[in-house]
TORPA-4810 file (N, C-alpha, C, O; in nm, 3 decimals):
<nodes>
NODE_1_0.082_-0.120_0.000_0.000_0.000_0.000_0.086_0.126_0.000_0.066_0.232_-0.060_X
NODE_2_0.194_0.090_0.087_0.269_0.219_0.114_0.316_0.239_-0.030_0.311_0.357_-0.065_X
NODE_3_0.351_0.171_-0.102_0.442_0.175_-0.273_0.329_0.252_-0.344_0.355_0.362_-0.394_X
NODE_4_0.191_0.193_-0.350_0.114_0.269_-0.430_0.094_0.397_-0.425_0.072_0.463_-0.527_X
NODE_5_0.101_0.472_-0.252_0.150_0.626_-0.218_0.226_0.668_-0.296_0.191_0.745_-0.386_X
NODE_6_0.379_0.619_-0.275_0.473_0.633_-0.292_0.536_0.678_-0.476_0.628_0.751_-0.514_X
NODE_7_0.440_0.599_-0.549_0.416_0.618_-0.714_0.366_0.698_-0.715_0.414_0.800_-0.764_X
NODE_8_0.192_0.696_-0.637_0.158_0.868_-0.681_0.207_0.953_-0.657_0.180_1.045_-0.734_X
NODE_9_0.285_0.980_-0.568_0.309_1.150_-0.487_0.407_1.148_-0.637_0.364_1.229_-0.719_X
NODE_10_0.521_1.074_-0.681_0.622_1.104_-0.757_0.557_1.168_-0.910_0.587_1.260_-0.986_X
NODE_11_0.440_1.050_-0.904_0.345_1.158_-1.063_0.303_1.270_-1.015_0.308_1.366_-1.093_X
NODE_12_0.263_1.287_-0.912_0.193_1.430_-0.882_0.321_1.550_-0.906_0.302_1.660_-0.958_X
NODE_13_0.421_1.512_-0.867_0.522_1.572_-0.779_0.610_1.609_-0.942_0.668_1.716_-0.959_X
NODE_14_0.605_1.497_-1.050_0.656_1.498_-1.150_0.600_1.607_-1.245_0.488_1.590_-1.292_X
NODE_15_0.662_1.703_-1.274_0.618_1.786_-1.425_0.618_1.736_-1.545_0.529_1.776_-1.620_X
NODE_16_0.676_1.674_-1.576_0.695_1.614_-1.749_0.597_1.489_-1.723_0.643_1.394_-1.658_X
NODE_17_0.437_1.481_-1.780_0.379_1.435_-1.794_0.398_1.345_-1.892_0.459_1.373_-1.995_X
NODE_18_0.347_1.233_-1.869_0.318_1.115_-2.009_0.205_1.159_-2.123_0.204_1.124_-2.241_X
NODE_19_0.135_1.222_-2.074_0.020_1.270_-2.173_0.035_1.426_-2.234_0.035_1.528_-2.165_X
NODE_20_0.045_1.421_-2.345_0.122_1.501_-2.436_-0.046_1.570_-2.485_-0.125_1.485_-2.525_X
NODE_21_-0.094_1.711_-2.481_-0.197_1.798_-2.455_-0.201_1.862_-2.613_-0.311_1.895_-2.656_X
NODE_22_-0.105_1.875_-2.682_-0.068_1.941_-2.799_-0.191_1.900_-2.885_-0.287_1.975_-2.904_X
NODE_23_-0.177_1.762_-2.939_-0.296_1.751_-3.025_-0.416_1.757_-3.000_-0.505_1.762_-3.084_X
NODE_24_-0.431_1.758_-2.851_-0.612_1.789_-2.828_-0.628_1.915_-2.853_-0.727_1.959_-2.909_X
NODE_25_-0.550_1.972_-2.820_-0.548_2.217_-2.840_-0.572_2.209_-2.981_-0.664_2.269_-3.036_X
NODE_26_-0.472_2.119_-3.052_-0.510_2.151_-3.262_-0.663_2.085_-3.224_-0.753_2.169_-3.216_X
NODE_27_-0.700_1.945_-3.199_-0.832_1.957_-3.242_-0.931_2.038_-3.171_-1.041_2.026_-3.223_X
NODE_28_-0.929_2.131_-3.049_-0.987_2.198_-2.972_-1.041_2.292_-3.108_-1.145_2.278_-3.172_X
NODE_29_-0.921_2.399_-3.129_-0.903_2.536_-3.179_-0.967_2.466_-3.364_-1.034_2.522_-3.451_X
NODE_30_-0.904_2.319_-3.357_-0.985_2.347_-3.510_-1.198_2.339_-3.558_-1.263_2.371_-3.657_X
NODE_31_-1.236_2.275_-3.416_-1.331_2.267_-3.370_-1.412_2.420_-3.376_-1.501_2.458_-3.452_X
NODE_32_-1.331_2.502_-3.248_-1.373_2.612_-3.252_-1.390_2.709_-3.405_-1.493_2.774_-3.424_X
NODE_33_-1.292_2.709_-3.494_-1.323_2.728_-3.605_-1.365_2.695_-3.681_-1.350_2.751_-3.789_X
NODE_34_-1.454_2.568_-3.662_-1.516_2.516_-3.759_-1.700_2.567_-3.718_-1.793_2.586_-3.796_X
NODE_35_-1.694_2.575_-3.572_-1.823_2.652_-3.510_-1.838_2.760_-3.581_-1.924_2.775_-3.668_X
NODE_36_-1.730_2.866_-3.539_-1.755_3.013_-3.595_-1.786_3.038_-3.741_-1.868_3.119_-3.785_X
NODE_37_-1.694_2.944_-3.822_-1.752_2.974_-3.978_-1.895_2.916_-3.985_-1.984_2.983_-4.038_X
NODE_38_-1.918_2.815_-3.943_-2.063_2.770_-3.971_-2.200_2.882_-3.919_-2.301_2.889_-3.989_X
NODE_39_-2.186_2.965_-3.788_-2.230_3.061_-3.778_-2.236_3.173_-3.868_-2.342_3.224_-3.903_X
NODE_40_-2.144_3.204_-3.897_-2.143_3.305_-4.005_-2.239_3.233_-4.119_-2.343_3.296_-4.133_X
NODE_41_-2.233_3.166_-4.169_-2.305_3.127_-4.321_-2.475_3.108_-4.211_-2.573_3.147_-4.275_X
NODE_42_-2.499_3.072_-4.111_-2.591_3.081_-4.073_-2.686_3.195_-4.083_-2.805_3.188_-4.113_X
NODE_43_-2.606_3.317_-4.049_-2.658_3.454_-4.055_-2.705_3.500_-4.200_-2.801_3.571_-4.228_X
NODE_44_-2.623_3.448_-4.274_-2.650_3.480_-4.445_-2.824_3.471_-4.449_-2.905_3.561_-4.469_X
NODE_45_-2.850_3.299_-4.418_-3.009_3.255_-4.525_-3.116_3.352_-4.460_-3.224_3.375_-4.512_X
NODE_46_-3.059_3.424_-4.301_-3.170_3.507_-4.226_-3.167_3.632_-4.261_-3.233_3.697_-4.181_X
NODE_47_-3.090_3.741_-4.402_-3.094_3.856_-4.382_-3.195_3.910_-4.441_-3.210_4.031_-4.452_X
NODE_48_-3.291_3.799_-4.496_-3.409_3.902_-4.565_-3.550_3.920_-4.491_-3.570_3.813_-4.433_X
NODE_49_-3.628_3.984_-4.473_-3.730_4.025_-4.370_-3.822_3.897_-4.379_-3.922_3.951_-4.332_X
NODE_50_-3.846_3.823_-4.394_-3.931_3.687_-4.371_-3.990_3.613_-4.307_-3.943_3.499_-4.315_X
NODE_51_-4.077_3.621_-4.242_-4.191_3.580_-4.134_-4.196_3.407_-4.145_-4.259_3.367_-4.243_X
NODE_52_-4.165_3.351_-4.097_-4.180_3.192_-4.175_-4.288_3.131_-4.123_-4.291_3.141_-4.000_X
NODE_53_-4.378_3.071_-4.171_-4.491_2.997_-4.102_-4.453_2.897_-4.020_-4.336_2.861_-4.034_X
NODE_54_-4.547_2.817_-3.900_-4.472_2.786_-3.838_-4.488_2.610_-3.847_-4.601_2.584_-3.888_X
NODE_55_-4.437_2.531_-3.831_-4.438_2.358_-3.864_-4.384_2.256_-3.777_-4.316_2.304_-3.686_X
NODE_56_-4.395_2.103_-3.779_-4.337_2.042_-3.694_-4.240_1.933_-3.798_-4.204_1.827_-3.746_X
NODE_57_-4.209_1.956_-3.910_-4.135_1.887_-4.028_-4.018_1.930_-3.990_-3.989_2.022_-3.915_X
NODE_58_-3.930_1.829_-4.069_-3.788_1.812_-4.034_-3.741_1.796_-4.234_-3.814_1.764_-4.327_X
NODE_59_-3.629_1.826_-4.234_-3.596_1.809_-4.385_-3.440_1.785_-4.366_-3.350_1.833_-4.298_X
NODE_60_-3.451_1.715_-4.432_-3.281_1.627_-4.464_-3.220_1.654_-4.584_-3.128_1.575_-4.605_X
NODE_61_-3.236_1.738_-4.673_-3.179_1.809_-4.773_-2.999_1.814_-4.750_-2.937_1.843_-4.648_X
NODE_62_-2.937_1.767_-4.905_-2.813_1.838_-4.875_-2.784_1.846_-5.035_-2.847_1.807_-5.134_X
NODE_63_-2.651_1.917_-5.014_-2.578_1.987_-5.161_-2.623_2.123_-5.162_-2.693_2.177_-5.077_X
NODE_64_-2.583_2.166_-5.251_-2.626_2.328_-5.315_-2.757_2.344_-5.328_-2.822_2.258_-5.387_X
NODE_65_-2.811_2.447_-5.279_-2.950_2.514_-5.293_-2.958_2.606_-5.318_-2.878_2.691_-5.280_X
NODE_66_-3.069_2.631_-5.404_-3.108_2.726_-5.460_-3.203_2.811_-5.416_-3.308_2.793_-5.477_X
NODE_67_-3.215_2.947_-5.287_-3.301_3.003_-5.232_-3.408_3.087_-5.362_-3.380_3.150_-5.464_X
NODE_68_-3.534_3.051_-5.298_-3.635_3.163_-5.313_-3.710_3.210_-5.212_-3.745_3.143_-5.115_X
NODE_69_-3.735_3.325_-5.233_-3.780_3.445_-5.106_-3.903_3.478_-5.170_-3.901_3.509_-5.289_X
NODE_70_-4.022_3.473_-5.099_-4.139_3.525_-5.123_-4.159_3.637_-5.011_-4.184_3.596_-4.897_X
NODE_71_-4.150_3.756_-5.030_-4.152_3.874_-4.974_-4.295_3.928_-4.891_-4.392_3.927_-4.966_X
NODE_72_-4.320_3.967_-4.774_-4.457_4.016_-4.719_-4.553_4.076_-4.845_-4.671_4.062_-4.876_X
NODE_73_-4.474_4.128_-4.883_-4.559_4.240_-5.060_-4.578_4.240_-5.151_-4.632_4.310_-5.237_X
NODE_74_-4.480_4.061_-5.129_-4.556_3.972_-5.265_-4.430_4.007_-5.411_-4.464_3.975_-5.525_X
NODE_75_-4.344_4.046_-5.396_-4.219_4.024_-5.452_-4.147_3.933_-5.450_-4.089_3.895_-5.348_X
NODE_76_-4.133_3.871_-5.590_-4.043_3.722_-5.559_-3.894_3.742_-5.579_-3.863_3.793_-5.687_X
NODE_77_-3.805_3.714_-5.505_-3.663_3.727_-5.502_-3.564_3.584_-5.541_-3.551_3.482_-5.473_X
NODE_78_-3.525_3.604_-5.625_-3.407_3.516_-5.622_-3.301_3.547_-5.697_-3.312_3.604_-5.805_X
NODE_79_-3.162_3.504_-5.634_-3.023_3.562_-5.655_-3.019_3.701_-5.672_-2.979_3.775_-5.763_X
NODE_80_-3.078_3.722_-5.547_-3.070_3.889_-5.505_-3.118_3.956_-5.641_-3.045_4.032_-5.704_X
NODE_81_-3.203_3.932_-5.668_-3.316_4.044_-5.793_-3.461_3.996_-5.786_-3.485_3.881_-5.750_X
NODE_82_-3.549_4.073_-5.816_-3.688_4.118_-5.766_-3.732_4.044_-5.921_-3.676_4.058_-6.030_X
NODE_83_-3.818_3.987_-5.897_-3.841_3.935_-6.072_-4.021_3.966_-6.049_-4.093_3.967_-5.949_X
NODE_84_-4.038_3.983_-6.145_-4.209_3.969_-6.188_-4.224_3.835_-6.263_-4.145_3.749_-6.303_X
NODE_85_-4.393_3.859_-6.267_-4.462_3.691_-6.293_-4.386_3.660_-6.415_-4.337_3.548_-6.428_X
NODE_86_-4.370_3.769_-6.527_-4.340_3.705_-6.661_-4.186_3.656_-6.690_-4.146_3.565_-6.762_X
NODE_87_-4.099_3.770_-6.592_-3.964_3.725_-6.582_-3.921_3.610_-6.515_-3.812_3.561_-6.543_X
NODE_88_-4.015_3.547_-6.406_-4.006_3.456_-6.354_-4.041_3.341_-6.445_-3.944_3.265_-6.443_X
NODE_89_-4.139_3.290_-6.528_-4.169_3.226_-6.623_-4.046_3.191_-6.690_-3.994_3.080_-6.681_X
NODE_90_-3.994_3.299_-6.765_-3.872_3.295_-6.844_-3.745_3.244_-6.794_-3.673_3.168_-6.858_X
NODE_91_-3.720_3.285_-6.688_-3.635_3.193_-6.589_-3.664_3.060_-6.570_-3.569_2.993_-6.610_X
NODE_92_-3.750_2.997_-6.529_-3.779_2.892_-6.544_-3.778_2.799_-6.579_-3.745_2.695_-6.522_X
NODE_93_-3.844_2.833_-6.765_-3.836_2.800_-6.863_-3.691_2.825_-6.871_-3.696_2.941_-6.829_X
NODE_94_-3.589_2.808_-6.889_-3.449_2.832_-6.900_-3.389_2.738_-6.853_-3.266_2.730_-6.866_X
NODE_95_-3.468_2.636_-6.781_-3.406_2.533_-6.719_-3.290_2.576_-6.592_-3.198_2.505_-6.553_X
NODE_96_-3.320_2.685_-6.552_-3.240_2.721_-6.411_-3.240_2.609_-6.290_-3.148_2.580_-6.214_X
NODE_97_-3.377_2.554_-6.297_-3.346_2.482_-6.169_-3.363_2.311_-6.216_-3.412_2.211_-6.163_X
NODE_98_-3.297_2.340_-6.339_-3.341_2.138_-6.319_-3.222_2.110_-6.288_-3.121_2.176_-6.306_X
NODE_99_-3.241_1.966_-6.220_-3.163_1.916_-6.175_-3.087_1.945_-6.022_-2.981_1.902_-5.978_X
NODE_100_-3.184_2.033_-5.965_-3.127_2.144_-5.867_-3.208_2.108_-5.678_-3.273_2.008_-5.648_X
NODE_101_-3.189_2.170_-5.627_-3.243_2.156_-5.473_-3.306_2.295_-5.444_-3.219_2.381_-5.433_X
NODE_102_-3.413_2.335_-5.430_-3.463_2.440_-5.454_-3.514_2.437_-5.274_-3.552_2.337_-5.214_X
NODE_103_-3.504_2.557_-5.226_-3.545_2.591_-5.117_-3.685_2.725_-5.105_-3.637_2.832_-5.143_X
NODE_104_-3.768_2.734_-5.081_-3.854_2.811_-5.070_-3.871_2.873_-4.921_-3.894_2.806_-4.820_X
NODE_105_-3.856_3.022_-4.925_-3.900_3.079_-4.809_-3.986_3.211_-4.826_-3.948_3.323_-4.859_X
NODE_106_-4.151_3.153_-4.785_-4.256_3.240_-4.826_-4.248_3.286_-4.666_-4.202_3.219_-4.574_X
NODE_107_-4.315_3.444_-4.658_-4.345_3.494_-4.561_-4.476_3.465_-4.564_-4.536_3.439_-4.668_X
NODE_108_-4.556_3.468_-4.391_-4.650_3.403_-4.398_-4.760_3.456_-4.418_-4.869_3.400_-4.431_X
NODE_109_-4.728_3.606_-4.424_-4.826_3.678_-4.494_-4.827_3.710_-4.650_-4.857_3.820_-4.696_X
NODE_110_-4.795_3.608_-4.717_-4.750_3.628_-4.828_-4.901_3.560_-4.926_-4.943_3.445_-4.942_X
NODE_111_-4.938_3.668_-4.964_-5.106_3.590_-5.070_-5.036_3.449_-5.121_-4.936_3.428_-5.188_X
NODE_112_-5.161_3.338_-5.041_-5.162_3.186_-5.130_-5.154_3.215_-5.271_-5.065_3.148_-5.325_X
NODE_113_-5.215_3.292_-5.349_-5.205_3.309_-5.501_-5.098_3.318_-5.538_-5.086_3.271_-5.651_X
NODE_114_-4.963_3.377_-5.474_-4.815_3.431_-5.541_-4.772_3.274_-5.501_-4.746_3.198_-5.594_X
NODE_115_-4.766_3.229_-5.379_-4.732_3.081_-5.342_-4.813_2.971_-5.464_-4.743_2.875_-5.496_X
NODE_116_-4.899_2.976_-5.505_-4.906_2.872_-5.577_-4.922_2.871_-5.679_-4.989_2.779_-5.726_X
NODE_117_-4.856_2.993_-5.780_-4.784_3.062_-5.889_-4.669_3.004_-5.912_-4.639_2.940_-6.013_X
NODE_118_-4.610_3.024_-5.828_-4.451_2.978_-5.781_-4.434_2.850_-5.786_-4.318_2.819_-5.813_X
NODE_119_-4.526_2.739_-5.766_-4.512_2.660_-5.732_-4.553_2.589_-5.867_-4.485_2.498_-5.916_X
NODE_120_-4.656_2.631_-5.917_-4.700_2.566_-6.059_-4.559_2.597_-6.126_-4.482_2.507_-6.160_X
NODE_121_-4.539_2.696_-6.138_-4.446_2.736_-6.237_-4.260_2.608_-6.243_-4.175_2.566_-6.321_X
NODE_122_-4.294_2.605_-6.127_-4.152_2.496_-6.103_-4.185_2.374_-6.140_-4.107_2.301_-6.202_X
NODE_123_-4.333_2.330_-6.097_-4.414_2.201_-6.148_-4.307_2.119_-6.262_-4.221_2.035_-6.237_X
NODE_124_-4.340_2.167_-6.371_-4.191_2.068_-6.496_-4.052_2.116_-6.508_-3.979_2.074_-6.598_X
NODE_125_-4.011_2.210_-6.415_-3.836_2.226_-6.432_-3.765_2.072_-6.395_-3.655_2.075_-6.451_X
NODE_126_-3.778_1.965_-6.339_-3.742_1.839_-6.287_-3.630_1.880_-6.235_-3.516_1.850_-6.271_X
NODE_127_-3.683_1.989_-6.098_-3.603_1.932_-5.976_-3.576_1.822_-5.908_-3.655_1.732_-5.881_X
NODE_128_-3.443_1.829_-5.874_-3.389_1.769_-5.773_-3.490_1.681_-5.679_-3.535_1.567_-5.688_X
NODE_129_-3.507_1.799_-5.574_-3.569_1.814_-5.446_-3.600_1.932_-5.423_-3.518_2.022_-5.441_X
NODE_130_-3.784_1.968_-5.359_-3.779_2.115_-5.332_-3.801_2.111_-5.170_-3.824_2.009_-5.106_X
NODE_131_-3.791_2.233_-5.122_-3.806_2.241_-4.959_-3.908_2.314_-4.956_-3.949_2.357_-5.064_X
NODE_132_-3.970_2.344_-4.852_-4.070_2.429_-4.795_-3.992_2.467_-4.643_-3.987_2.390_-4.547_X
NODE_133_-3.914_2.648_-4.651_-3.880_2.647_-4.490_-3.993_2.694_-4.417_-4.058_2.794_-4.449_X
NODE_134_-4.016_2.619_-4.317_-4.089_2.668_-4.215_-3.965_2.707_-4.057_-3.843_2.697_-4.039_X
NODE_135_-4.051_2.739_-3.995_-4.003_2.776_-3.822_-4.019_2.674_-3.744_-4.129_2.620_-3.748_X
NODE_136_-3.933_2.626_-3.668_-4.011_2.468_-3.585_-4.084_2.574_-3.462_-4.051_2.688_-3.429_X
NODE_137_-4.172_2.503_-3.422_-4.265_2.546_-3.281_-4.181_2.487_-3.163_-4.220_2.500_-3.047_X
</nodes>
């Protein structure tokens, strides 16, 4: 018993540890920077005024997406420009989103009529996958 004292006090007592701290600090600090950038791109999809309706769905989406913004006033946005019904058509028709992951974020005061405009209109582009964002409750 007395020996087993006798080992610890000398580890306690010892500075030059067996366990070498270096690579947990790289994966600490690369951790921490991998938080902070992901925050940042977080802030991006929230800078436009958008009320989101609210839901209990979950979506498993991944790869590149393609945002659309349906605006309180009924302006449809995508890649930061304001399009009308006919320019939107034409886009469309252009095959912009086939093959694509399309994300939708209507405000919830946004007229059902502009929402299901929008929605016909994507009807034969042969997306990907489309989303509907809602707010979880």
């Amino acid at each position: 018993m007395k020996q087993k004292s006798q080992k610890r006090k000398r580890l306690l007592e010892n500075e030059d540890s067996t366990l070498d701290m270096t690579s947990m600090l790289d994966v600490v600090f690369i951790l921490l920077i991998f938080v902070m950038v992901a925050m940042s791109f977080q802030k991006e999809a929230h800078s436009l005024p958008v009320n989101l309706p609210k839901g209990k769905a979950e979506s498993s989406g991944s790869g590149t997406k393609k945002e659309i913004f349906l605006l309180k006033d009924g302006n449809l946005r995508y890649a930061e420009q304001n399009f009308t019904e006919n320019a939107w058509v034409q886009l469309v028709s252009e095959s912009e989103f086939k093959n694509q992951i399309v994300w939708i974020y209507g405000d919830e005061k946004v007229d059902y009529g502009k929402f299901v405009f929008m929605l016909n209109s994507l009807k034969n582009s042969n997306l990907k996958e489309l989303h509907i964002a809602i707010k979880k409750e």
